[in-house]
ZAKOL-220271 format. One record per atom (N, C-alpha, C): x negated, y negated, z; residue in one letter; residue number from 1. Coordinates in pm, whole numbers, always signed. Layout:
<nodes>
[[X; Y; Z]; A; NUM]
...
</nodes>
This chain:
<nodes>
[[+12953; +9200; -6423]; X; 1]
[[+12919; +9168; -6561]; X; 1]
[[+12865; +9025; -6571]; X; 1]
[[+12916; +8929; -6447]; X; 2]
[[+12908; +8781; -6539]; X; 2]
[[+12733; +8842; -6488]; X; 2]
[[+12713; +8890; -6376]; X; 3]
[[+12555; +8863; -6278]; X; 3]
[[+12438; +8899; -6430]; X; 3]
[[+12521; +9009; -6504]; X; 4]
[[+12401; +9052; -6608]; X; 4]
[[+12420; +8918; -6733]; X; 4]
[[+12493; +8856; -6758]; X; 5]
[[+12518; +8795; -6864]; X; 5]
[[+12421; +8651; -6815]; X; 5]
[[+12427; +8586; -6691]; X; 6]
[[+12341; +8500; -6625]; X; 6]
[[+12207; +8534; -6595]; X; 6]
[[+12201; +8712; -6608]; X; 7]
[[+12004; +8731; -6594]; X; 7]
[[+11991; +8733; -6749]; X; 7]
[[+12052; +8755; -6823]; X; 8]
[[+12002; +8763; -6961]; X; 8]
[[+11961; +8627; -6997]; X; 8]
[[+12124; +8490; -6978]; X; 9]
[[+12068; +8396; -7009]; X; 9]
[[+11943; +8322; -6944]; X; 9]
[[+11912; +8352; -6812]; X; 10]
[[+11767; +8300; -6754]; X; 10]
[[+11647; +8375; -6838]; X; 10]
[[+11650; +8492; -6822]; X; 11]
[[+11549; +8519; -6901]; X; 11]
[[+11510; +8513; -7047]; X; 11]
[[+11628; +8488; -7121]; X; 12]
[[+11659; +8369; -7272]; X; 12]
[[+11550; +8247; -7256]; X; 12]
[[+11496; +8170; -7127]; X; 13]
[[+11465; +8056; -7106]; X; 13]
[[+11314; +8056; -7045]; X; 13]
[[+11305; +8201; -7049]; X; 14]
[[+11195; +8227; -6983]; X; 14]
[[+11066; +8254; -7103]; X; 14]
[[+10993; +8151; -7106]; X; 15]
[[+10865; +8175; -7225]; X; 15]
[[+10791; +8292; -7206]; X; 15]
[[+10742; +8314; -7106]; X; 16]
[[+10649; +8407; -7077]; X; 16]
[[+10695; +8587; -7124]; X; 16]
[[+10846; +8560; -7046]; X; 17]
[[+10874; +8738; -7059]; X; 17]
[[+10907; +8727; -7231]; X; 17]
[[+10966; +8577; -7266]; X; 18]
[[+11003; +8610; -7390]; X; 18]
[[+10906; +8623; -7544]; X; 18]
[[+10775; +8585; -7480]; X; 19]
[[+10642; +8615; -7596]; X; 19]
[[+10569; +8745; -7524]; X; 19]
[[+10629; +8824; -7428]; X; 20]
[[+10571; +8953; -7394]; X; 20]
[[+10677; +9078; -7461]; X; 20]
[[+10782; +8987; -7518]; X; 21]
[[+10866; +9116; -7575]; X; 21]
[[+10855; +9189; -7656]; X; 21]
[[+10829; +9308; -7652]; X; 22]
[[+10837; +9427; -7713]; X; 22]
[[+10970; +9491; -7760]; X; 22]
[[+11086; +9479; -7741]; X; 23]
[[+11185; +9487; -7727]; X; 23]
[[+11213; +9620; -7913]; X; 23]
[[+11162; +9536; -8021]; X; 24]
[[+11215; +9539; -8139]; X; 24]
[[+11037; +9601; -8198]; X; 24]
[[+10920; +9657; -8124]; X; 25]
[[+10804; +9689; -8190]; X; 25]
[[+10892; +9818; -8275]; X; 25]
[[+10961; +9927; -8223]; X; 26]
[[+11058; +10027; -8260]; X; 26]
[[+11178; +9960; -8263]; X; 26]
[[+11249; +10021; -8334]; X; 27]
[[+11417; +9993; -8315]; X; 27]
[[+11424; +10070; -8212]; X; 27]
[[+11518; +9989; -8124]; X; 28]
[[+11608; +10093; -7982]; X; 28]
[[+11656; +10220; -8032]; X; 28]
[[+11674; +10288; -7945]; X; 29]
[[+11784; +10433; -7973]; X; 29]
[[+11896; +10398; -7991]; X; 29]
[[+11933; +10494; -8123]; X; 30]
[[+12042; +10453; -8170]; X; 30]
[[+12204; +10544; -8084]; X; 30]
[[+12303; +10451; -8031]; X; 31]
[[+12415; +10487; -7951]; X; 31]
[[+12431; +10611; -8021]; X; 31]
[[+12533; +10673; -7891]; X; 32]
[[+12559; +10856; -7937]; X; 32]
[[+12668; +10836; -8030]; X; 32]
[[+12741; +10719; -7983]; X; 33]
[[+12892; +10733; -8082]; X; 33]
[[+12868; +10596; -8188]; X; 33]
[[+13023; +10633; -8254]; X; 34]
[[+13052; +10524; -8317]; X; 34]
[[+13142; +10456; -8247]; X; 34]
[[+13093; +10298; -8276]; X; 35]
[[+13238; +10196; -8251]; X; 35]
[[+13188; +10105; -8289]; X; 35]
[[+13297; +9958; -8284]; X; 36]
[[+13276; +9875; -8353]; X; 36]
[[+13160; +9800; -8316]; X; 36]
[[+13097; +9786; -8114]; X; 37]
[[+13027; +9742; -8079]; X; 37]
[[+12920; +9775; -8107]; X; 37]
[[+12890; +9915; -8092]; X; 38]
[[+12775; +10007; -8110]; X; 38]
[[+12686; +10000; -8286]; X; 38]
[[+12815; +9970; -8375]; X; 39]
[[+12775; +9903; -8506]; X; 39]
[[+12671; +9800; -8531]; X; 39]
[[+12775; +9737; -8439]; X; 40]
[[+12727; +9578; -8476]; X; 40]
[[+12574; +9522; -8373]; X; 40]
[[+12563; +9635; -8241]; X; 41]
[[+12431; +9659; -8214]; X; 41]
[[+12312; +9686; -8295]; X; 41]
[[+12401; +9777; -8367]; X; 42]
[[+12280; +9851; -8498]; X; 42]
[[+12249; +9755; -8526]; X; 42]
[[+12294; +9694; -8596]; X; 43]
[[+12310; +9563; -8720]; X; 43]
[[+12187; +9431; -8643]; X; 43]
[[+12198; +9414; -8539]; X; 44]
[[+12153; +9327; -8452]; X; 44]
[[+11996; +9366; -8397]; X; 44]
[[+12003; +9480; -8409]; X; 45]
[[+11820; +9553; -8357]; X; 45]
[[+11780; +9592; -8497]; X; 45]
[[+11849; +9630; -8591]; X; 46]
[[+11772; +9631; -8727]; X; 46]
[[+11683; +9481; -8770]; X; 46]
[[+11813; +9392; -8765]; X; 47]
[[+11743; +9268; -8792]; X; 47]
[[+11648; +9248; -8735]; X; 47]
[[+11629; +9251; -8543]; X; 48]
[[+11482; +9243; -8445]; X; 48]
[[+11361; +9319; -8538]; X; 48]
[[+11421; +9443; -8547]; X; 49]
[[+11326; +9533; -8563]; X; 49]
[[+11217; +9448; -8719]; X; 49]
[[+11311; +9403; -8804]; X; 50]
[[+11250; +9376; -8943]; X; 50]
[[+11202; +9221; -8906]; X; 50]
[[+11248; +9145; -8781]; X; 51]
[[+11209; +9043; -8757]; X; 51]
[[+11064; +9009; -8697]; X; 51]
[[+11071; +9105; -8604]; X; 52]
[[+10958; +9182; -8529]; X; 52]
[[+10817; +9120; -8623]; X; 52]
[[+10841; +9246; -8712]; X; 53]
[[+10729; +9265; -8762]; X; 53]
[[+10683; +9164; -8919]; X; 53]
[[+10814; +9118; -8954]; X; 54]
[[+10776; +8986; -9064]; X; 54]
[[+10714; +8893; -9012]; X; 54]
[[+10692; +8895; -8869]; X; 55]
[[+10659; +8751; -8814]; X; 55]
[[+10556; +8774; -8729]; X; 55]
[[+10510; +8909; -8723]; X; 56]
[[+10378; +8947; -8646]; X; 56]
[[+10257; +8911; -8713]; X; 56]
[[+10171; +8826; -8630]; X; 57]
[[+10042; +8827; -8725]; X; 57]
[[+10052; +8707; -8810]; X; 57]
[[+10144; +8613; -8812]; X; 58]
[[+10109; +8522; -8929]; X; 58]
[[+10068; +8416; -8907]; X; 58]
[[+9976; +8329; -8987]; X; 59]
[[+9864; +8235; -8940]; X; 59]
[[+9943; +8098; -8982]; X; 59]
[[+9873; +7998; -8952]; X; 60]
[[+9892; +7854; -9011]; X; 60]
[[+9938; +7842; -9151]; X; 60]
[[+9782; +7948; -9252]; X; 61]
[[+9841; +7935; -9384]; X; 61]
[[+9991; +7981; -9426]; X; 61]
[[+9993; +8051; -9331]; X; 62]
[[+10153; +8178; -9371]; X; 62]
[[+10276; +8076; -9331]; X; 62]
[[+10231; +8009; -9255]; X; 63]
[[+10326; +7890; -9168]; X; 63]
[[+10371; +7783; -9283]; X; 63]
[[+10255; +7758; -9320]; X; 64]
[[+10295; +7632; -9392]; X; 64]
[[+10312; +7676; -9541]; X; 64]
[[+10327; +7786; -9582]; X; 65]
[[+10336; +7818; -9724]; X; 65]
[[+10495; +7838; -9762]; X; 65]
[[+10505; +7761; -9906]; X; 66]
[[+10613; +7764; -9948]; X; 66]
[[+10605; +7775; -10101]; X; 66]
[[+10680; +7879; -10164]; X; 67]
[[+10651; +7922; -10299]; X; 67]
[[+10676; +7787; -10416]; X; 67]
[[+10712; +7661; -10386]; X; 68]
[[+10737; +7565; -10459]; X; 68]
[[+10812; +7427; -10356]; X; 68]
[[+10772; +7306; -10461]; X; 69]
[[+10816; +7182; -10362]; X; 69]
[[+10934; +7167; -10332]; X; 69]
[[+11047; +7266; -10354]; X; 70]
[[+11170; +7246; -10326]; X; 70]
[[+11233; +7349; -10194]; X; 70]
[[+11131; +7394; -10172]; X; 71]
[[+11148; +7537; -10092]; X; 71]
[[+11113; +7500; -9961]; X; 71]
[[+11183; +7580; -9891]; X; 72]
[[+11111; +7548; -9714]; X; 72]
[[+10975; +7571; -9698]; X; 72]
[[+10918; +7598; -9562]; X; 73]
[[+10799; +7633; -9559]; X; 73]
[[+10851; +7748; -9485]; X; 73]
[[+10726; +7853; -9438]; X; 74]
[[+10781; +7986; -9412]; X; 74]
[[+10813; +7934; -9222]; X; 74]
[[+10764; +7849; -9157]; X; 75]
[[+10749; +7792; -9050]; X; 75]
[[+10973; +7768; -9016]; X; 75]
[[+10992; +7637; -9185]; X; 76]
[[+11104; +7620; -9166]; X; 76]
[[+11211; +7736; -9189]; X; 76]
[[+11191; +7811; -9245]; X; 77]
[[+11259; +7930; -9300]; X; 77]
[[+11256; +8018; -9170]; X; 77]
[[+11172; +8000; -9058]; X; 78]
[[+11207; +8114; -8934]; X; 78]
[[+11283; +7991; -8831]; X; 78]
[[+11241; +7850; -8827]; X; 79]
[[+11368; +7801; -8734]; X; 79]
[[+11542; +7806; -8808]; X; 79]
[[+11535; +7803; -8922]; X; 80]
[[+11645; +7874; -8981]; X; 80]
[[+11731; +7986; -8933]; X; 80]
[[+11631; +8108; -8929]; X; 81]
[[+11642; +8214; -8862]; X; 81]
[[+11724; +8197; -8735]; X; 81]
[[+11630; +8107; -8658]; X; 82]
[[+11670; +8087; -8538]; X; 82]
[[+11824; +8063; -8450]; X; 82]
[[+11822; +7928; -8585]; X; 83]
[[+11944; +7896; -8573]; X; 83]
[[+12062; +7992; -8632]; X; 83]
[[+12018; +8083; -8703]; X; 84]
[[+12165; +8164; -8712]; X; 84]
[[+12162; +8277; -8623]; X; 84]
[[+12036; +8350; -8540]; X; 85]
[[+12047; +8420; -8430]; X; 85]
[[+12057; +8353; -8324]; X; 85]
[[+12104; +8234; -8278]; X; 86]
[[+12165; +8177; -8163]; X; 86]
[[+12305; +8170; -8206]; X; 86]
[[+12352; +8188; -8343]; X; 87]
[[+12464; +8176; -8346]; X; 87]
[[+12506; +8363; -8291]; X; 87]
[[+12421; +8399; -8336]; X; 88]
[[+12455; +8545; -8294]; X; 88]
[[+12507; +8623; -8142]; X; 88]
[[+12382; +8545; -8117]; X; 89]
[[+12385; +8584; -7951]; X; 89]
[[+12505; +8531; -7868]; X; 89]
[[+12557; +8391; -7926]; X; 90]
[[+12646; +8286; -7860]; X; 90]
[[+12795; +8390; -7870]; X; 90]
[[+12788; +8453; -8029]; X; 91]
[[+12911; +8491; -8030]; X; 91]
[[+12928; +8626; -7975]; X; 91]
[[+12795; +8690; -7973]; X; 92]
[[+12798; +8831; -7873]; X; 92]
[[+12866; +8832; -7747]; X; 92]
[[+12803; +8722; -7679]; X; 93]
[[+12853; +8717; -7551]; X; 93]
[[+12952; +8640; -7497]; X; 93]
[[+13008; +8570; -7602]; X; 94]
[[+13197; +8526; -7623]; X; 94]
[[+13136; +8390; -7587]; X; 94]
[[+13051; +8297; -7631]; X; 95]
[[+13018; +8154; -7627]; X; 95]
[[+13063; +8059; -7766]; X; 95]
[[+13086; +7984; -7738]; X; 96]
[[+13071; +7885; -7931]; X; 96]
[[+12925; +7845; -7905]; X; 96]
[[+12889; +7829; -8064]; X; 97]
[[+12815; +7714; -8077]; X; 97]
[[+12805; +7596; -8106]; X; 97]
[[+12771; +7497; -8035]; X; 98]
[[+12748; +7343; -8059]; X; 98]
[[+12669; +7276; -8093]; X; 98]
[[+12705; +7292; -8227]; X; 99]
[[+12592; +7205; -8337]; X; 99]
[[+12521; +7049; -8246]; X; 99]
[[+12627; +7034; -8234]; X; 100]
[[+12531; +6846; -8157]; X; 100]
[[+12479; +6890; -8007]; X; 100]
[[+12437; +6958; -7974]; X; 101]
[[+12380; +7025; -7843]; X; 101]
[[+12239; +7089; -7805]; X; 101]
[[+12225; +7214; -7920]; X; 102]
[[+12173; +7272; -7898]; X; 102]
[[+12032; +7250; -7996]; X; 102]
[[+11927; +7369; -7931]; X; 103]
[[+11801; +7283; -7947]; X; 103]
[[+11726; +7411; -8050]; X; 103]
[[+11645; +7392; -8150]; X; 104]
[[+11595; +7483; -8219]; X; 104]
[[+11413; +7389; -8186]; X; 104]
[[+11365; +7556; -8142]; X; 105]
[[+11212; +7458; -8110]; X; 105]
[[+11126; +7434; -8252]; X; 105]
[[+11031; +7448; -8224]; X; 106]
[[+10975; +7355; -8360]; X; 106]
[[+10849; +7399; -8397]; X; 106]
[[+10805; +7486; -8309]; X; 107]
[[+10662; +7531; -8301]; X; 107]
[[+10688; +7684; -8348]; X; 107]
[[+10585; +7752; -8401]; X; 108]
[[+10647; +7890; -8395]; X; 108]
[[+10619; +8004; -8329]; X; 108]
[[+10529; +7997; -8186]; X; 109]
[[+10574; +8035; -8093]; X; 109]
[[+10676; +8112; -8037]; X; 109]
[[+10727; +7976; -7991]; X; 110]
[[+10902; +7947; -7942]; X; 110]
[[+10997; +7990; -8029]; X; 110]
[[+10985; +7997; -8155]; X; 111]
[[+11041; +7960; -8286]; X; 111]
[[+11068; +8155; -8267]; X; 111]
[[+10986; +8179; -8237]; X; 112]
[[+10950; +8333; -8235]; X; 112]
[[+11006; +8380; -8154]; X; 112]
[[+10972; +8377; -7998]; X; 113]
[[+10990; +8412; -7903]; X; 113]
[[+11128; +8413; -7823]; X; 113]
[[+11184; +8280; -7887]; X; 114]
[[+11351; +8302; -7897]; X; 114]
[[+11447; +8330; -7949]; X; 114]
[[+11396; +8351; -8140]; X; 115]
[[+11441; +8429; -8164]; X; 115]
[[+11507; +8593; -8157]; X; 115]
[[+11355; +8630; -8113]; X; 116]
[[+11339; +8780; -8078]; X; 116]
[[+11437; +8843; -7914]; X; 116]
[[+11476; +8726; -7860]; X; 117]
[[+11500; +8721; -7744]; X; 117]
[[+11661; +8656; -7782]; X; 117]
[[+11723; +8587; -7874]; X; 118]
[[+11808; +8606; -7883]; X; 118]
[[+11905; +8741; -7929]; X; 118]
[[+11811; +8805; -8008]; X; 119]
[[+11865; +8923; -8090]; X; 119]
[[+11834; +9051; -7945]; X; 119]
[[+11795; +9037; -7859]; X; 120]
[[+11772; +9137; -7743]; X; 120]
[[+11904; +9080; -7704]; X; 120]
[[+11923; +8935; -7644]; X; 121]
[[+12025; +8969; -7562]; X; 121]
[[+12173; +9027; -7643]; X; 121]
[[+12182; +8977; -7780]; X; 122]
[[+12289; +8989; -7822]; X; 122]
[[+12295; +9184; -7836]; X; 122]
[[+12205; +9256; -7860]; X; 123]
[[+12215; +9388; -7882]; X; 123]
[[+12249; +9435; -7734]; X; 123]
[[+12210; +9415; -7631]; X; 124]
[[+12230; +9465; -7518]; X; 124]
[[+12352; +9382; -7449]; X; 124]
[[+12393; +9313; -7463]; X; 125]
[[+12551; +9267; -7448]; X; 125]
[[+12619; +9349; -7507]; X; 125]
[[+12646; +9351; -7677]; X; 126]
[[+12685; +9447; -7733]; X; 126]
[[+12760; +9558; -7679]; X; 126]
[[+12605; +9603; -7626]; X; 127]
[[+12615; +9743; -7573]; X; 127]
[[+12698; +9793; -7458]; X; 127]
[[+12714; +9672; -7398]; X; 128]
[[+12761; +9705; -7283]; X; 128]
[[+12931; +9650; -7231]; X; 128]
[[+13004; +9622; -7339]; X; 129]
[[+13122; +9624; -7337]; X; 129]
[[+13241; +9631; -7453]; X; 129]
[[+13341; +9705; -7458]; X; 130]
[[+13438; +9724; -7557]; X; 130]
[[+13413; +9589; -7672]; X; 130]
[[+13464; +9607; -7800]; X; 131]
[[+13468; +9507; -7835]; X; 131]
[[+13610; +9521; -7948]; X; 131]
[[+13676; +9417; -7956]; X; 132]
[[+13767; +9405; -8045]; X; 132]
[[+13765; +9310; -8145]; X; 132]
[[+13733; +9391; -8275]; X; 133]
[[+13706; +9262; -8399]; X; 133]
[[+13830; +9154; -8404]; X; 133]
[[+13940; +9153; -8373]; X; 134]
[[+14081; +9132; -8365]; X; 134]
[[+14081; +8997; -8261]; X; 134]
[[+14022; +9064; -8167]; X; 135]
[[+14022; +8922; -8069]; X; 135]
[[+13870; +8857; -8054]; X; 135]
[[+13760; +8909; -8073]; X; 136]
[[+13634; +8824; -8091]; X; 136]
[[+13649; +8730; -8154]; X; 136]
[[+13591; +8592; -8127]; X; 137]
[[+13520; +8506; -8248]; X; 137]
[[+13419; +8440; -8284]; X; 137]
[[+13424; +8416; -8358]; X; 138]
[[+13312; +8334; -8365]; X; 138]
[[+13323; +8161; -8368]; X; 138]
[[+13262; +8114; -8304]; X; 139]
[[+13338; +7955; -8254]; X; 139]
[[+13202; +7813; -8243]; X; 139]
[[+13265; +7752; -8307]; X; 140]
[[+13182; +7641; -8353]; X; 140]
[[+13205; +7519; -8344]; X; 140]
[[+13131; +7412; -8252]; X; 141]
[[+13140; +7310; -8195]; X; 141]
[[+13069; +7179; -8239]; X; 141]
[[+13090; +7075; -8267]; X; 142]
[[+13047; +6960; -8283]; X; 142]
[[+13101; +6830; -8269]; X; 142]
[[+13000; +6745; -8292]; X; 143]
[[+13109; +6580; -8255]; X; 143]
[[+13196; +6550; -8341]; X; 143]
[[+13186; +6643; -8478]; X; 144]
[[+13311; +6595; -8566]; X; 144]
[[+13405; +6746; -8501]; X; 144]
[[+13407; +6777; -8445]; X; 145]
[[+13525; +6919; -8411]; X; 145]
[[+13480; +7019; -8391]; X; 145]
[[+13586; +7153; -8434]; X; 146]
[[+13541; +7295; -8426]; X; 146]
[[+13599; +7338; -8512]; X; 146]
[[+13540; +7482; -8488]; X; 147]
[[+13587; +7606; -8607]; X; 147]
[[+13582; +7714; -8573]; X; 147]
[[+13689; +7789; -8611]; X; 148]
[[+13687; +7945; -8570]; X; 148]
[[+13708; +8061; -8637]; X; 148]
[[+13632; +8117; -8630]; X; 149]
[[+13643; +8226; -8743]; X; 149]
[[+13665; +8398; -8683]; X; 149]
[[+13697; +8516; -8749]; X; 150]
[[+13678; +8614; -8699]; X; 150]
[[+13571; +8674; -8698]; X; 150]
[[+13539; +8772; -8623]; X; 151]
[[+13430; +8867; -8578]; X; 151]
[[+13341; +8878; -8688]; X; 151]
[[+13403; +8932; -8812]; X; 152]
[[+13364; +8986; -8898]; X; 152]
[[+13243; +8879; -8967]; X; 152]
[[+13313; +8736; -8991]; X; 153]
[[+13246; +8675; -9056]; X; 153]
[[+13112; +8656; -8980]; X; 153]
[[+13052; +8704; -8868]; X; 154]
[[+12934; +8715; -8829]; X; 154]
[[+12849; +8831; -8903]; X; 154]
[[+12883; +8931; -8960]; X; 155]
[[+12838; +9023; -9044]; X; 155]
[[+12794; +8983; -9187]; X; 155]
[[+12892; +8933; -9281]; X; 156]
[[+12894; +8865; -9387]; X; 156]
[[+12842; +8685; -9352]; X; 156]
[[+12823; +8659; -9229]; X; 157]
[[+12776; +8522; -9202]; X; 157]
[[+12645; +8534; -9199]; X; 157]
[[+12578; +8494; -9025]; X; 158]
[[+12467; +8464; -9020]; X; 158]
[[+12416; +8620; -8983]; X; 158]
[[+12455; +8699; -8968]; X; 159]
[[+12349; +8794; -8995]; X; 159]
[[+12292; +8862; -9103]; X; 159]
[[+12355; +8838; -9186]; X; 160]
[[+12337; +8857; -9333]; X; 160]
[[+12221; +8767; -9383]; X; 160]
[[+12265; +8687; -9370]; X; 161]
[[+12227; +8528; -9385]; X; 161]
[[+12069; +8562; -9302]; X; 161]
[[+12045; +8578; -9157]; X; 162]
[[+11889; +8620; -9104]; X; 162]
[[+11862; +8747; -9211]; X; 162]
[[+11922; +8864; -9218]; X; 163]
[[+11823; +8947; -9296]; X; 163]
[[+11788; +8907; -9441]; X; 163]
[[+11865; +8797; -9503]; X; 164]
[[+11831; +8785; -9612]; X; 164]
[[+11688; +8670; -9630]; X; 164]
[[+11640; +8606; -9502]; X; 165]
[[+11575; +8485; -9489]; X; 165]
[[+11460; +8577; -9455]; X; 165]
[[+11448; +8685; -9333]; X; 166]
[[+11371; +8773; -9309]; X; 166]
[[+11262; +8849; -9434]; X; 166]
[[+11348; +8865; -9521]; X; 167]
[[+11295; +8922; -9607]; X; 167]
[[+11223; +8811; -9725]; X; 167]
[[+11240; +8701; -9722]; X; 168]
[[+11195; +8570; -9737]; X; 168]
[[+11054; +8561; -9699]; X; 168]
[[+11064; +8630; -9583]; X; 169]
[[+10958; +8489; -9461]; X; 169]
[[+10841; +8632; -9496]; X; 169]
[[+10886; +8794; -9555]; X; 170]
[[+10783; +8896; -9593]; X; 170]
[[+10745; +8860; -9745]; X; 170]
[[+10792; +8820; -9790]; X; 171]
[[+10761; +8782; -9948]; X; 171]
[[+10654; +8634; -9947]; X; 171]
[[+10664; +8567; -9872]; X; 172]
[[+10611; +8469; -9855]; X; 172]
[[+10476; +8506; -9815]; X; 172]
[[+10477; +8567; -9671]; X; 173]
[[+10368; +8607; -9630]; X; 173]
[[+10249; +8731; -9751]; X; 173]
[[+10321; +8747; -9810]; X; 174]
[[+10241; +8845; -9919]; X; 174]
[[+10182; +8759; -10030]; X; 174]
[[+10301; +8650; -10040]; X; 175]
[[+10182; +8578; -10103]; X; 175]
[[+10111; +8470; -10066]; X; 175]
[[+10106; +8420; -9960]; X; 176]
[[+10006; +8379; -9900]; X; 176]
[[+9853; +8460; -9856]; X; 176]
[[+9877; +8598; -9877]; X; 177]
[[+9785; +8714; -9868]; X; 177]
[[+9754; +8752; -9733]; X; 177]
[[+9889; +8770; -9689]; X; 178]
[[+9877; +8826; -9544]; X; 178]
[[+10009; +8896; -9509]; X; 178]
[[+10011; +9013; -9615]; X; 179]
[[+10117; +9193; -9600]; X; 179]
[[+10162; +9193; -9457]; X; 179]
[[+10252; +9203; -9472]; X; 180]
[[+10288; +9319; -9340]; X; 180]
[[+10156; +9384; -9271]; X; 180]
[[+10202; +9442; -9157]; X; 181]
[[+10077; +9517; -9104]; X; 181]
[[+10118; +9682; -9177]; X; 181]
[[+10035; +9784; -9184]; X; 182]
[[+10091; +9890; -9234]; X; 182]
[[+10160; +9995; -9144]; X; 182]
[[+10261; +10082; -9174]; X; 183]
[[+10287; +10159; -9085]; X; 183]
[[+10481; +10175; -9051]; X; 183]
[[+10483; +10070; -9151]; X; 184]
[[+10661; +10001; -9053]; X; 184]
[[+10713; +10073; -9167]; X; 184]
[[+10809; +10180; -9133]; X; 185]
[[+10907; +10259; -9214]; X; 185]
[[+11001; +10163; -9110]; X; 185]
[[+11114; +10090; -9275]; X; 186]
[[+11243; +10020; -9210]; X; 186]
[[+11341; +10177; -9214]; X; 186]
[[+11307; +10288; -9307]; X; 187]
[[+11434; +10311; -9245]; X; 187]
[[+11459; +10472; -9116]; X; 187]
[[+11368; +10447; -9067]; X; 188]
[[+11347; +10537; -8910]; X; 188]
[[+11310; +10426; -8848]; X; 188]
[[+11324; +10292; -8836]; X; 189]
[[+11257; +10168; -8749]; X; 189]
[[+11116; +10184; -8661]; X; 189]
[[+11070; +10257; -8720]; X; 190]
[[+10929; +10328; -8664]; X; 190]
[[+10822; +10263; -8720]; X; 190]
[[+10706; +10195; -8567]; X; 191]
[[+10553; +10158; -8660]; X; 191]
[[+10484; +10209; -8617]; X; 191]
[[+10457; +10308; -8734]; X; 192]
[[+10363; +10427; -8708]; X; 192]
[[+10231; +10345; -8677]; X; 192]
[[+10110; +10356; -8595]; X; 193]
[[+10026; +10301; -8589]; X; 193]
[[+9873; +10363; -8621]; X; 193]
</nodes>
């Protein structure tokens, strides 16, 4: 297990495979059963899947547009993103996060490409071992301390928190005048083409 958890994180770091990912063009197949892991997979490739495609295609103008001077730009509104799907992935695979550490890129690219690549590794971790809401956490590091919370509050936290920004960064782009591409039924995760 650790050998897959160390190819995931190399290839986390890897630009190339991670702006060739396809991972989330479809949502994955959905597990045969229920459980708590297999849930919270869902939960984790839905978001890819709607992330996917809010962020396919969008230009400079779409980048720098923000519905008023108090508002992010749609650029800042996906390193946002970012930063709460690294919180995701960190707690998938039983890591904290450390606010005074870690690095959110700046370009959106990268901004992209690791996102999309955080939410892969965290769905396919997921997938691949028991999970207990009871003993998971979620764990949070900085120079003033830490914090720990349960499983759950990653549901009602930052993933909530990305699909609600997601759907942000599509409203934005519409009015900047650049829709979605057509074809994306969210709820069969299918882009019809």
């Amino acid at each position: 297990m650790k050998k897959v958890l160390i190819l995931l994180m190399c290839l986390s770091f890897s630009p190339s495979f991670a702006q060739q990912n396809d991972y989330f063009y479809n949502i994955p197949e959905a597990p045969e059963s229920f459980s708590s892991a297999n849930i919270l997979s869902r939960m984790v490739d839905a978001l890819g899947f709607r992330y996917y495609w809010a962020t396919s295609g969008l230009e400079n103008k779409d980048l720098e547009f923000k519905p008023n001077p108090e508002s992010r730009t749609t650029l800042e509104t996906l390193q946002h993103i970012c930063g709460l799907t690294d919180i995701t992935k960190n707690t998938a695979i039983g890591q904290s996060t450390n606010f005074s550490t870690r690095v959110i890129p700046t370009d959106f690219k990268s901004v992209r490409a690791k996102t999309l690549q955080d939410l892969k590794d965290a769905s396919i971790y997921l997938k691949s071992k028991p999970l207990s809401p009871e003993q998971e956490k979620m764990i949070f590091e900085s120079d003033n301390g830490g914090s720990e919370y349960p499983l759950w509050n990653l549901i009602n936290g930052p993933l909530a928190d990305a699909l609600w920004h997601t759907g942000q960064v599509v409203s934005f782009r519409r009015s900047s005048g650049n829709p979605l591409p057509s074809g994306i039924n969210v709820l069969t995760g299918i882009k019809k083409d």
